[in-house]
N, C-alpha and C positions, 0 to 999 in steps of 0.2 A: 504494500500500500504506500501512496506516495500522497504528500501532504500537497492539497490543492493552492495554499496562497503561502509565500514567505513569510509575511508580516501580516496578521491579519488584526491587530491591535492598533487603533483608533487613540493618538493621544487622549485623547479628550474620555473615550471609553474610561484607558486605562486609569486615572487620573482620579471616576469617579470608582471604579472597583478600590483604589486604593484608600479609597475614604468610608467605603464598605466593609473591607477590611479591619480600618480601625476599629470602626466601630464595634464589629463584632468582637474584636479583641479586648475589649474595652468592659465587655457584658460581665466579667468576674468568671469565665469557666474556663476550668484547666486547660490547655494549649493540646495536650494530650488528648485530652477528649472529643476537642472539635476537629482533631487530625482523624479518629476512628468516627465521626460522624462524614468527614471529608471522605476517607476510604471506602465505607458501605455506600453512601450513595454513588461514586463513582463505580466502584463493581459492579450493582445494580444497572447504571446506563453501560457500561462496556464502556467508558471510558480510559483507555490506556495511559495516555498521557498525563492525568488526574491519578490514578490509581498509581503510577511512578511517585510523583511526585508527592502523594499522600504519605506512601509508605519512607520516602527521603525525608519529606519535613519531619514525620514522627518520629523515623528513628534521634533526629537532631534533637528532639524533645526528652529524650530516654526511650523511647515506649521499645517495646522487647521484641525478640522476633516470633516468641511464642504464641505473644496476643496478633500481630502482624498478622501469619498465617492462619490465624482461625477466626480472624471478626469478621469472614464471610460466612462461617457456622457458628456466630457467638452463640447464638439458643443453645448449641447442643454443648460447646464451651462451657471449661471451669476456671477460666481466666478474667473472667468481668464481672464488675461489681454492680449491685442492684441502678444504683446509678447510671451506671455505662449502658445498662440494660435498657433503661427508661428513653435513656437519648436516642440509641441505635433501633428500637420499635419506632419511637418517631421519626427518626432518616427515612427509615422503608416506608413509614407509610404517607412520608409527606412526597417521597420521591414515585410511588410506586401509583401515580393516580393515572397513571396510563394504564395503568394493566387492569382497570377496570373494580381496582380494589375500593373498599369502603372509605380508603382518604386515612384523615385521621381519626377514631373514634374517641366517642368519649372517655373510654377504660384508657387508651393509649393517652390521651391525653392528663389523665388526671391523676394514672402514675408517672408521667413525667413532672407532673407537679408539685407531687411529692417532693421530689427530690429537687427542684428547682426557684430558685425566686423567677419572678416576672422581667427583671431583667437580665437572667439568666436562661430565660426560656426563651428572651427575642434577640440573645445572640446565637445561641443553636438556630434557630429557624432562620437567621440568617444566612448562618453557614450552608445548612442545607442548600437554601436557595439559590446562592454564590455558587456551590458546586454545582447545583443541576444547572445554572447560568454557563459555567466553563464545560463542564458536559455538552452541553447542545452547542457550542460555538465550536470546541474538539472535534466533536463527531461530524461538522457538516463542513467542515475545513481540511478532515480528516490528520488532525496535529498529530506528531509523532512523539512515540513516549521516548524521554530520554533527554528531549530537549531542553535545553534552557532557555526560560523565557526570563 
């Protein structure tokens, strides 16, 4: 597969994802965590180039390689915390409204709540978003994993 455009980043795009970014980093949740909300929903769309660099930022963060290779089976996983749990039911099911699924429900939402303040909960859903954002721009550009952006 060959990537369709060199540069497909828009100063101006880029400029405002970077102020999206803050933001979301800003929300009080471990770094580690929205690295494993970044990697499930990238697995999820098949994004390679997302799913590279998920697994690079995390490692930077600490995160291990035993959580690495199972947070695409965290359910059946004895590596994540009830926490981690509550974010990665939310990734799938904020990213998975294509596939015809319920969205988010109330149960998924209200043990994410659990575990979350409110502005805790709107930098996750940021993150999500931002990812399914680089997903859909990945995949129709077809970017190559490995890159450096």
């Amino acid at each position: 597969m060959e990537a369709r455009m060199k540069s497909p980043a828009n100063p101006d795009v880029v400029t405002a994802i970077q102020h999206l970014m803050k933001a979301m980093h800003a929300g009080g949740v471990d770094p580690r965590l929205l690295d494993l909300v970044h990697l499930r929903a990238s697995q999820i769309n098949g994004c390679s180039p997302c799913v590279f660099a998920g697994v690079q930022g995390a490692k930077k963060h600490g995160e291990t390689e035993e959580r690495l290779h199972t947070v695409v089976a965290w359910r059946e996983a004895p590596f994540f915390t009830e926490e981690e749990r509550a974010a990665l039911a939310l990734t799938e099911a904020a990213t998975r409204l294509q596939d015809g699924a319920e969205g988010v429900t109330d149960e998924i939402w209200d043990a994410a709540a659990d575990h979350f303040s409110e502005e805790q909960l709107s930098a996750i859903i940021l993150g999500i978003a931002v990812t399914n954002f680089f997903n859909r721009i990945n995949r129709t550009v077809r970017e190559q994993a490995g890159r450096a952006w």
